[in-house]
C-alpha positions as CSV (number, residue, x, y, z in Angstrom):
1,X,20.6,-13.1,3.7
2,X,16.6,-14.1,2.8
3,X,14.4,-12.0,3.1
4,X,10.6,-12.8,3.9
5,X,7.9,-10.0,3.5
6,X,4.9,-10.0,5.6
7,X,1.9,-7.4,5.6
8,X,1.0,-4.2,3.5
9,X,3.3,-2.4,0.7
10,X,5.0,-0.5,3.0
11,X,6.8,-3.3,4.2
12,X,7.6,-4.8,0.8
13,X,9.0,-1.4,0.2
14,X,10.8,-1.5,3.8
15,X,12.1,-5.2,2.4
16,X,14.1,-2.9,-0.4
17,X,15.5,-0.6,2.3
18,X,16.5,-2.8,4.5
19,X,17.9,-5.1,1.8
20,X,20.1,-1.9,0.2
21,X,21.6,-1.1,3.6
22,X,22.8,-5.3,3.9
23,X,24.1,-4.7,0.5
24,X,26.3,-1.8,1.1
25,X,27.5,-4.2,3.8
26,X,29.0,-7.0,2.0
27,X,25.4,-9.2,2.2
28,X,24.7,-11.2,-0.6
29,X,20.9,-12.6,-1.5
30,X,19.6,-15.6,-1.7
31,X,16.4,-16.9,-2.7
32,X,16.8,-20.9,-1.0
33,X,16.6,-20.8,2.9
34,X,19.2,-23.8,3.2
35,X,21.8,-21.6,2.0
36,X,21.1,-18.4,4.4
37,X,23.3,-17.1,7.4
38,X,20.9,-14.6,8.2
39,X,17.1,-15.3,7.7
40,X,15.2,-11.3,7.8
41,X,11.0,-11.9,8.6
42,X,9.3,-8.2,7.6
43,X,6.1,-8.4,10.0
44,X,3.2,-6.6,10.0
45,X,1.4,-6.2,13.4
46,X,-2.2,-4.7,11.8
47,X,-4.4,-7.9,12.9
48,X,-3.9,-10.8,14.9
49,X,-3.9,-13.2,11.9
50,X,-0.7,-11.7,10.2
51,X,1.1,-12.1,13.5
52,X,0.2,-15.9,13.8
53,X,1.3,-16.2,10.5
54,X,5.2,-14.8,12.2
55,X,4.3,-16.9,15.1
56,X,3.7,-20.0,13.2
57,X,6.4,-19.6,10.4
58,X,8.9,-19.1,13.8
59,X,8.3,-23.1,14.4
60,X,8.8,-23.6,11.3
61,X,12.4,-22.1,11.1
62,X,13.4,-23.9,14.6
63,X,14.2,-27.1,13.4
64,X,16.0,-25.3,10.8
65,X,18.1,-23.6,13.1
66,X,18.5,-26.7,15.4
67,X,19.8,-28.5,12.1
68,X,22.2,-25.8,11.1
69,X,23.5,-25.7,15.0
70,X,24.8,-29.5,14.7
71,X,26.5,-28.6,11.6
72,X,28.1,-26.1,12.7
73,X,27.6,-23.0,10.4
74,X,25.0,-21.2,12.8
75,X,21.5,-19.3,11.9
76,X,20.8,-15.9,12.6
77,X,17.2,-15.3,12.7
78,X,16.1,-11.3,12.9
79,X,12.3,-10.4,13.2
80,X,11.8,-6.7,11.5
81,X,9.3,-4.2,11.0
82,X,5.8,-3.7,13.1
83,X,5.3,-7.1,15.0
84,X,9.3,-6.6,16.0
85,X,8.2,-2.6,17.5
86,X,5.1,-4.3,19.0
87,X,6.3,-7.6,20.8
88,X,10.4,-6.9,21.4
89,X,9.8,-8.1,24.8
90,X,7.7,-11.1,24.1
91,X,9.6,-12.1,20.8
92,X,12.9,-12.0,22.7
93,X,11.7,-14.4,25.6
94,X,9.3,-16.4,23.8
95,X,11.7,-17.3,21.1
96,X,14.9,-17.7,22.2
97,X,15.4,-18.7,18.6
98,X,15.5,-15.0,17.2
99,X,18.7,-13.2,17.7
100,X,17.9,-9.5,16.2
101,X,14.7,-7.3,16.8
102,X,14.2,-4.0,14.7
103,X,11.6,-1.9,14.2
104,X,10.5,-0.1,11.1
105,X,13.0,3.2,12.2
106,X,15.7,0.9,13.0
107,X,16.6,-0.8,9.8
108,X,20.3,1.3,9.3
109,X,21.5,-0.5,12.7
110,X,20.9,-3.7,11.0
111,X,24.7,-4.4,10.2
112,X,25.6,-3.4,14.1
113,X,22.5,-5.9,14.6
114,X,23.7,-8.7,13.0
115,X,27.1,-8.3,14.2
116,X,26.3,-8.1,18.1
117,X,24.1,-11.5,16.8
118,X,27.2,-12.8,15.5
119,X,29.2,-12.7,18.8
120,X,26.1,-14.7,20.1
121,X,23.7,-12.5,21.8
122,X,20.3,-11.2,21.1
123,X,20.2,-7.5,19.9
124,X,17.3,-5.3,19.5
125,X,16.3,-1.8,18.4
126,X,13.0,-0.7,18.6
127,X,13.8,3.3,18.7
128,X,10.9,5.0,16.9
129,X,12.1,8.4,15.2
130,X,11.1,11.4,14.8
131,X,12.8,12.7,11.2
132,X,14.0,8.8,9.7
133,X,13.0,8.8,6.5
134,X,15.4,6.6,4.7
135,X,15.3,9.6,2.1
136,X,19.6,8.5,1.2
137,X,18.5,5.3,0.6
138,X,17.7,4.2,-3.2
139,X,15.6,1.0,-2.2
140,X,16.9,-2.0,-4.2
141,X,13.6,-2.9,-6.9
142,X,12.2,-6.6,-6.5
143,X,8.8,-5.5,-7.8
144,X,6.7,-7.5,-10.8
145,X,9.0,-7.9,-13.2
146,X,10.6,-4.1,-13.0
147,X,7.4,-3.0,-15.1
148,X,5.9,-1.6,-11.3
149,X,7.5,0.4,-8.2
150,X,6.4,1.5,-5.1
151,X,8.1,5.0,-3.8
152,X,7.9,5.6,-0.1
153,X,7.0,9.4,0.5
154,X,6.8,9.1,4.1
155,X,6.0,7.2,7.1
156,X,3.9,7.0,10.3
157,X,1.0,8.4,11.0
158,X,-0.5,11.0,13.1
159,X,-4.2,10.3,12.6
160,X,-4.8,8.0,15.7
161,X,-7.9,6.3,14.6
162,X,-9.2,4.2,17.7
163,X,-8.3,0.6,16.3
164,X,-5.1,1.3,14.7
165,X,-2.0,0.2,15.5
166,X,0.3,2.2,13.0
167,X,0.8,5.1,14.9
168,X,2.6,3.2,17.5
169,X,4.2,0.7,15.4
170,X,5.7,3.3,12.9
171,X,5.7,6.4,14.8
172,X,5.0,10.0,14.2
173,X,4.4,10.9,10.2
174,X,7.1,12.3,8.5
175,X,7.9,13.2,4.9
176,X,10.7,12.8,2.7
177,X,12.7,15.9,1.3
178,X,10.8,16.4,-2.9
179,X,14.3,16.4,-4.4
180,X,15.1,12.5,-2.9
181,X,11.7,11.5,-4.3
182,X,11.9,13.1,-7.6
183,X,15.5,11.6,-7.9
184,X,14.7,8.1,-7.2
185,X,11.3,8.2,-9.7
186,X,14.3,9.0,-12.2
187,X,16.2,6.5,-11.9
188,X,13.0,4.0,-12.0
189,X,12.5,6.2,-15.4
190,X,16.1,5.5,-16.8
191,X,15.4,1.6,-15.5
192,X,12.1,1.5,-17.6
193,X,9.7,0.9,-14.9
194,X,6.2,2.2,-16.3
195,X,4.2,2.6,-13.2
196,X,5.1,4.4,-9.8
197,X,3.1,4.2,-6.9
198,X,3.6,7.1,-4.3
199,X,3.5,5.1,-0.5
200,X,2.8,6.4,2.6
201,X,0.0,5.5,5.8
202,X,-1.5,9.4,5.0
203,X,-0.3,10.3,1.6
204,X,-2.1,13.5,0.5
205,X,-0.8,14.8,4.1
206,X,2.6,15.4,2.9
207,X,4.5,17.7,4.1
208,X,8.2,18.6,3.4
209,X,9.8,21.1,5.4
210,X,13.1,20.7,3.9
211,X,13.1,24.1,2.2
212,X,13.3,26.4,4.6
213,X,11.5,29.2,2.0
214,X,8.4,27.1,2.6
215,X,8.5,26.6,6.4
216,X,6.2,29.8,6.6
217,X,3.3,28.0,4.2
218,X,-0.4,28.0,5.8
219,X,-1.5,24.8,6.7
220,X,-4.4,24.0,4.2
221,X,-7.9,23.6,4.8
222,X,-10.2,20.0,5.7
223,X,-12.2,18.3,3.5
224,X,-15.5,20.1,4.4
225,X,-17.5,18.4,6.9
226,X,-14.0,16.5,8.5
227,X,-12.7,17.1,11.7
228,X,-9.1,16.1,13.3
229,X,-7.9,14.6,16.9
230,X,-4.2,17.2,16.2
231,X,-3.7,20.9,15.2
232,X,-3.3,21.2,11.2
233,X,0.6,21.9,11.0
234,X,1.5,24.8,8.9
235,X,4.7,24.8,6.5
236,X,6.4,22.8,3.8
237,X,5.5,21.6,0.4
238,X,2.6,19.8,0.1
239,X,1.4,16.4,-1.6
240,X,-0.6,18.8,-4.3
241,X,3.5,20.4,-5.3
242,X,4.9,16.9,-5.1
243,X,2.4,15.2,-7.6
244,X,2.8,17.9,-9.5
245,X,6.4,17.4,-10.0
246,X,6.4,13.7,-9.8
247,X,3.7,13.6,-12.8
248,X,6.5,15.9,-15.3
249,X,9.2,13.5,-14.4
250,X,8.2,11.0,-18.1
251,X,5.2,11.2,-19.8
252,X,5.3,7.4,-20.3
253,X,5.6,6.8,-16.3
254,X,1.7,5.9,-14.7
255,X,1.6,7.3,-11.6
256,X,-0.5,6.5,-8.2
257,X,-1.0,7.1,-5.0
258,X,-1.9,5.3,-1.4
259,X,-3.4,5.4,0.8
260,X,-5.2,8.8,1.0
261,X,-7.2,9.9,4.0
262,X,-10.8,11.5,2.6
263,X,-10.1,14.8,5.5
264,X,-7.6,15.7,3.0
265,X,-9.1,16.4,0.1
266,X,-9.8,20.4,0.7
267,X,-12.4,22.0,-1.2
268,X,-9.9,23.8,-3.7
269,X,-9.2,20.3,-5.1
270,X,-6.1,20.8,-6.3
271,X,-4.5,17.3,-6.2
272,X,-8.5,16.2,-7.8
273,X,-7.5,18.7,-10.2
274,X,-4.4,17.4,-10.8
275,X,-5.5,13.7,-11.6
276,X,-8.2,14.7,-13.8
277,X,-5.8,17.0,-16.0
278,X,-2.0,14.8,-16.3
279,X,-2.8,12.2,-18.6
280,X,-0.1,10.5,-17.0
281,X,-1.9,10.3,-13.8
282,X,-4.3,7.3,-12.5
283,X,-8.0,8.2,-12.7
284,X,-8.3,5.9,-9.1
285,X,-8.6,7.1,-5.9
286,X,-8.6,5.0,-2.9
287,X,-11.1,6.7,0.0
288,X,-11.2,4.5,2.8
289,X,-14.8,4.6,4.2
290,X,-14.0,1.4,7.1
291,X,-17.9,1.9,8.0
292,X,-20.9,3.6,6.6
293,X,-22.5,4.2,10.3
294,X,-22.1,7.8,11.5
295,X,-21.8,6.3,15.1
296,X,-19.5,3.9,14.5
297,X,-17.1,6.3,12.5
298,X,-16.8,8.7,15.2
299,X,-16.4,6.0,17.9
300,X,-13.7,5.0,15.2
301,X,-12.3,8.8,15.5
302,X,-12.4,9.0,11.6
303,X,-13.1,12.6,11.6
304,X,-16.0,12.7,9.4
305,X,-19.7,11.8,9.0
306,X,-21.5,9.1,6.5
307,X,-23.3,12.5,5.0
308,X,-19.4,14.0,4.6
309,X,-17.6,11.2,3.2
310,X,-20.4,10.4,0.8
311,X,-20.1,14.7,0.0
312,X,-16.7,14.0,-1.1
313,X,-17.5,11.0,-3.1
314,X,-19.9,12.9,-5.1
315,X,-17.1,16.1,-5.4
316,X,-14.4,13.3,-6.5
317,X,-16.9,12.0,-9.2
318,X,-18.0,15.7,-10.7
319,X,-14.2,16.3,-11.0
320,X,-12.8,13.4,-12.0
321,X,-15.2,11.6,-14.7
322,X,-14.8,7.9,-14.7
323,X,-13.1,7.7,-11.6
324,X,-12.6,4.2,-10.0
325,X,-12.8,4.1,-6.4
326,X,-12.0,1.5,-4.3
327,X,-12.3,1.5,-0.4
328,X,-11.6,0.1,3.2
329,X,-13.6,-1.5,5.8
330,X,-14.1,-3.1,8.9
331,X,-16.4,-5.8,10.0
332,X,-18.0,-5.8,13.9
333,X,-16.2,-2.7,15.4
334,X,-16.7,-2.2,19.1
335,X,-20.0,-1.8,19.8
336,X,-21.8,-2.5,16.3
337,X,-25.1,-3.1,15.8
338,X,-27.4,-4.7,13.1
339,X,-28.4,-1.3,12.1
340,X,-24.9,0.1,12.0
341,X,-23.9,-3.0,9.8
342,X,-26.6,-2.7,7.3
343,X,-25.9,1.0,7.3
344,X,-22.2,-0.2,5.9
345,X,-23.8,-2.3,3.5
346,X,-25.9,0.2,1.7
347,X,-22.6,2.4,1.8
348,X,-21.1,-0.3,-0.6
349,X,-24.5,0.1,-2.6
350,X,-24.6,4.1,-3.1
351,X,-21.3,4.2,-3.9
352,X,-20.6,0.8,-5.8
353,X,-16.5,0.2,-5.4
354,X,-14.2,-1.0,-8.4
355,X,-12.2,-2.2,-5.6
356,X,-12.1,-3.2,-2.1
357,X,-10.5,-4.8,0.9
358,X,-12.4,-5.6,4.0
359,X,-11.7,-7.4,7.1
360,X,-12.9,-8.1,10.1
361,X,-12.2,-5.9,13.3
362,X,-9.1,-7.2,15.1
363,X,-8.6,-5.5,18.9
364,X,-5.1,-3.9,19.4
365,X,-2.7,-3.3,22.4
366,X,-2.0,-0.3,22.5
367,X,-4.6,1.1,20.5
368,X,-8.1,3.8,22.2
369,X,-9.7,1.2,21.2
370,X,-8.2,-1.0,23.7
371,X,-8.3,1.1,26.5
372,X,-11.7,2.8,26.0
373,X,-13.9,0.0,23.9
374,X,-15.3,-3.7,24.2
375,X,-14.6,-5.9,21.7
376,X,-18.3,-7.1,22.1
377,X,-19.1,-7.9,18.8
378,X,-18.8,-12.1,18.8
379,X,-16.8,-13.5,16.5
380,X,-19.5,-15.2,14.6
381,X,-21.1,-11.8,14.0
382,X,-18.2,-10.2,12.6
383,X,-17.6,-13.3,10.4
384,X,-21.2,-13.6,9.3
385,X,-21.0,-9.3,8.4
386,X,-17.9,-9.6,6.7
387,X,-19.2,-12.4,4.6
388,X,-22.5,-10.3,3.6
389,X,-20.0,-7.0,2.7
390,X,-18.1,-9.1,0.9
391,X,-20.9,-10.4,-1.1
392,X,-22.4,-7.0,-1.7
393,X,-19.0,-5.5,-3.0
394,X,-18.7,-8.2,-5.1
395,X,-22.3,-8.0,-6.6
396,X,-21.7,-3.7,-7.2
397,X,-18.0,-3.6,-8.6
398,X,-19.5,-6.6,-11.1
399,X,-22.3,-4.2,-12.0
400,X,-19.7,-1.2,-11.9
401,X,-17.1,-3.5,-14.0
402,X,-19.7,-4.6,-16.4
403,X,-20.4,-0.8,-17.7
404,X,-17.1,-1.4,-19.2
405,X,-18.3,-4.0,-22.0
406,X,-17.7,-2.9,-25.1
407,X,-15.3,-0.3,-24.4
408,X,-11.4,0.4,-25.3
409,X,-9.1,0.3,-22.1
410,X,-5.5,1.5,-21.7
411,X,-3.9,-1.8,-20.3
412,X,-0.2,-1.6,-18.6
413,X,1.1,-5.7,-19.6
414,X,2.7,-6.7,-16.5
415,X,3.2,-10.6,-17.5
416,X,1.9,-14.0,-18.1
417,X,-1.9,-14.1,-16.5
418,X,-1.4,-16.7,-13.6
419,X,-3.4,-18.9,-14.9
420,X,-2.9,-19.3,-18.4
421,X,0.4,-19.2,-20.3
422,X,-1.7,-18.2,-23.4
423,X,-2.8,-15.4,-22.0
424,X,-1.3,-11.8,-20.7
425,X,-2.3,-10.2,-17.6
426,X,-2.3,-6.1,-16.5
427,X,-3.9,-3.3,-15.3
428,X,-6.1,-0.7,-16.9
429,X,-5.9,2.9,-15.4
430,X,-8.7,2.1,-12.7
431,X,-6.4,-0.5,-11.1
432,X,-8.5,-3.5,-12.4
433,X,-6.7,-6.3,-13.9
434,X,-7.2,-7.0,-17.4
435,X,-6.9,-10.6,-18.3
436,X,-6.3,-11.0,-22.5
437,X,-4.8,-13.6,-25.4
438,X,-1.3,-13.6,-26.0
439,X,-2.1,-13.1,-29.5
440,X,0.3,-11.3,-32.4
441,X,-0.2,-8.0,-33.5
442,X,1.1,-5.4,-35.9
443,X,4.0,-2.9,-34.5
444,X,2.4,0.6,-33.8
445,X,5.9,1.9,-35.6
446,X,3.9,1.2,-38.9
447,X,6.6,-1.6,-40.2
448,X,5.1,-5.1,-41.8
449,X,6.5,-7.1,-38.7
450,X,3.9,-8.6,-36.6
451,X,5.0,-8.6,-32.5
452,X,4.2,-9.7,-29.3
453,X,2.6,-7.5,-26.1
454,X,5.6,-7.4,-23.6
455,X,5.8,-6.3,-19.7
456,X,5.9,-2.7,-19.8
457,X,4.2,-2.3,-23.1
458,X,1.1,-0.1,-23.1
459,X,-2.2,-2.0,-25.2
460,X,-5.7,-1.4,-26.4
461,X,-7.7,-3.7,-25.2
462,X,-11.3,-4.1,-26.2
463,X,-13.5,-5.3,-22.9
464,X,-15.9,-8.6,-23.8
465,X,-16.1,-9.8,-20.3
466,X,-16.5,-8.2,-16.7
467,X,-16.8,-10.2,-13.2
468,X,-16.2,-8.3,-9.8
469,X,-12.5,-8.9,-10.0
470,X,-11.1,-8.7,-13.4
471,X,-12.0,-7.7,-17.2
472,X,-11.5,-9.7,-20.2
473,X,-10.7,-8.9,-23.4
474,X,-9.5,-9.0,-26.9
475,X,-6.0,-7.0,-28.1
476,X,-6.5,-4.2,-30.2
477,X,-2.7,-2.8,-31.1
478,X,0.2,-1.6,-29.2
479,X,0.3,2.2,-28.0
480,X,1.9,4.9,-25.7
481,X,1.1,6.6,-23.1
482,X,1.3,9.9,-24.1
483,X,-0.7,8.6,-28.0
484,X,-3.0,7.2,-25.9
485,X,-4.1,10.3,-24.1
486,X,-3.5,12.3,-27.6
């Protein structure tokens, strides 16, 4: 089998699930497409250029498949994950080319797929489900070098923002059972991964209702100021418990989260608590904004105002000094004016991003947006706004990551920098990457020997350079996590 990942982390971590359940079944890997029987595409359906991308690699794979039908040793071709929930119908009769379908709930019926495939018919699953959570499955690591990991918490999404597709593509949320979390961050602990990021659509709305002492819970307050479309839903253990216990797993083990929604950040702050007191846990946030116009946010049915989300950014800074934020937006939303737009952009001034990812608005099937709104922003417009918030994110997160000159940060080594072989490449706890010489250095165990920085290791690294992307730097020594913090 090759696999081919399309789209967000969810569906690199969906690759892993998908791939462990093959595995079990007697499939064997391969990296080079002329050796596959079975070729897996992992699509994501969020905007109309990631499908193309599916649409256009599809061509691609046909003369492939028309090669490999002559020599008699036929291709299977399955399309999984959001574009396959989506499009079954149209993927099915468009491309008669693709023998399996499955959607991101259907990836266990993947052998029963394949084999219906193998008799020589087209087999599809697109059952969403209401309790799947994959929470048996260990996902089988193909992260950065094993030095990273992503941990799926849960999936959906019951939020139903007008121009989002999740909730249709990956169902109703639902979390994982604590106990199949905590055991799978173990075993990335015994493998020596360094850095776990928690995954999910909605992340601090966890909820496990697996224990049925905590079925009775109250179901915890908004984020002042924020409203929802659904009734708060009482029970379970929440994503405050479940950082909690992830964070005691090993003290050497960086741990974050995404993505967050801002309505859940209640005013008891204990998850802001949480990050500011664990050494072990990121000083990052990610608070997606997607506009800084008050009208445009509730015609986006985000729940809260400009006035309330910039409240909480304010709350997240007083608790949590030195936090690096980064953000989400959108570029020409239905019905977005001038004003609304420059409204976004002195958003990205007040609260000057470390990161950000923006894009411009893509209409959905499916989505309120679709049925309710115009897509009457022309495409020039969005393109011309995008550019401008792309400029002015740029501009802030250099001013934000220039503040840094001069100072010490804790760098996670992840590898070679892509660019240079002299030089090593990681993060620093805000989630920046910090570019530095591959340069000797004496062993923090005290002995004469002079080493090298490997993936995993945790370094000093003095800051002499800042753009809006990445810090530069000088190595200082090698460290710990927990000496570090100490």
């Amino acid at each position: 089998v090759y696999l081919e990942t399309y789209g967000c982390q969810m569906n690199v971590n969906d690759t892993e699930i998908a791939w462990a359940i093959l595995q079990k079944n007697g499939y064997t890997r391969t990296k080079e497409l002329d050796e596959a029987d079975v070729i897996l595409l992992v699509t994501c359906s969020v905007r109309e250029k990631a499908e193309q991308a599916i649409w256009n690699r599809l061509q691609h794979l046909r003369a492939l498949k028309a090669r490999r039908q002559q020599a008699r040793s036929p291709l299977r071709i399955g399309i999984l994950g959001c574009m396959a929930e989506r499009l079954k119908e149209e993927i099915l009769h468009r491309e008669k080319l693709v023998d399996i379908v499955a959607g991101p709930d259907a990836y266990r019926d993947l052998p029963r797929l394949l084999a219906v495939a193998e008799a020589g018919q087209q087999a599809a699953n697109v059952l969403l489900s209401l309790d799947e959570t994959y929470a048996d499955i260990l996902p089988v690591q193909t992260s950065a070098g094993g030095t990273t990991a992503f941990v799926s918490i849960m999936r959906g999404c019951d939020n139903m923002c007008s121009y989002c597709i999740v909730p249709f593509t990956r169902g109703r949320e639902r979390s994982r059972p604590i106990a199949s979390i905590l055991q799978e961050v173990r075993m990335l602990s015994d493998q020596g991964v360094k850095e776990v990021t928690l995954l999910g659509q909605n992340v601090n709305s966890f909820r496990d209702m697996s224990e049925v002492q905590f079925q009775s819970a109250t179901a915890p307050a908004l984020s002042r100021g924020f409203s929802t479309v659904y009734k708060a839903k009482p029970g379970g253990l929440r994503f405050a418990h479940l950082l909690d216990q992830v964070s005691r797993i090993d003290p050497e083990i960086r741990i974050r989260f995404t993505s967050p929604h801002p309505k859940d950040f209640p005013d008891e702050a204990s998850v802001l608590q949480l990050i500011r007191e664990r050494h072990n846990i990121c000083k990052q946030l990610h608070l997606p904004a997607q506009s800084g116009s008050s009208r445009v946010l509730e015609a986006m049915r985000r729940g809260y105002t400009r006035e309330a989300y910039l409240e909480l950014v304010h709350h997240v800074r007083e608790s949590i000094p030195g936090v690096s934020l980064s953000s989400d937006f959108i570029a020409g939303f239905c019905g977005e004016t001038e004003e609304d737009h420059q409204q976004t952009v002195s958003l990205l001034r007040e609260v000057r991003y470390n990161v950000g990812f923006l894009f411009a608005y893509s209409m959905r099937q499916k989505t309120r947006a679709f049925h309710r709104l115009q897509d009457d922003v022309p495409a020039d417009t969005k393109k011309r706004r995008l550019e401008e918030l792309i400029a002015v994110f740029r501009e802030e997160a250099a001013r934000a990551n220039e503040a840094m000159v001069g100072q010490s940060q804790l760098v996670l080594v992840e590898g070679p920098s892509k660019r240079s072989a002299s030089e090593l490449c990681g993060r620093n706890d805000g989630n920046i990457k910090v570019i530095f010489p591959d340069a000797e250095l004496e062993d923090a165990g005290g002995c004469e020997a002079l080493v090298r920085a490997q993936p995993g290791d945790y370094v000093w690294v003095k800051v002499t350079s800042a753009s809006s992307q990445t810090l530069r730097g000088v190595l200082l020594g090698r460290t710990t996590l927990s000496r570090s913090a100490a």
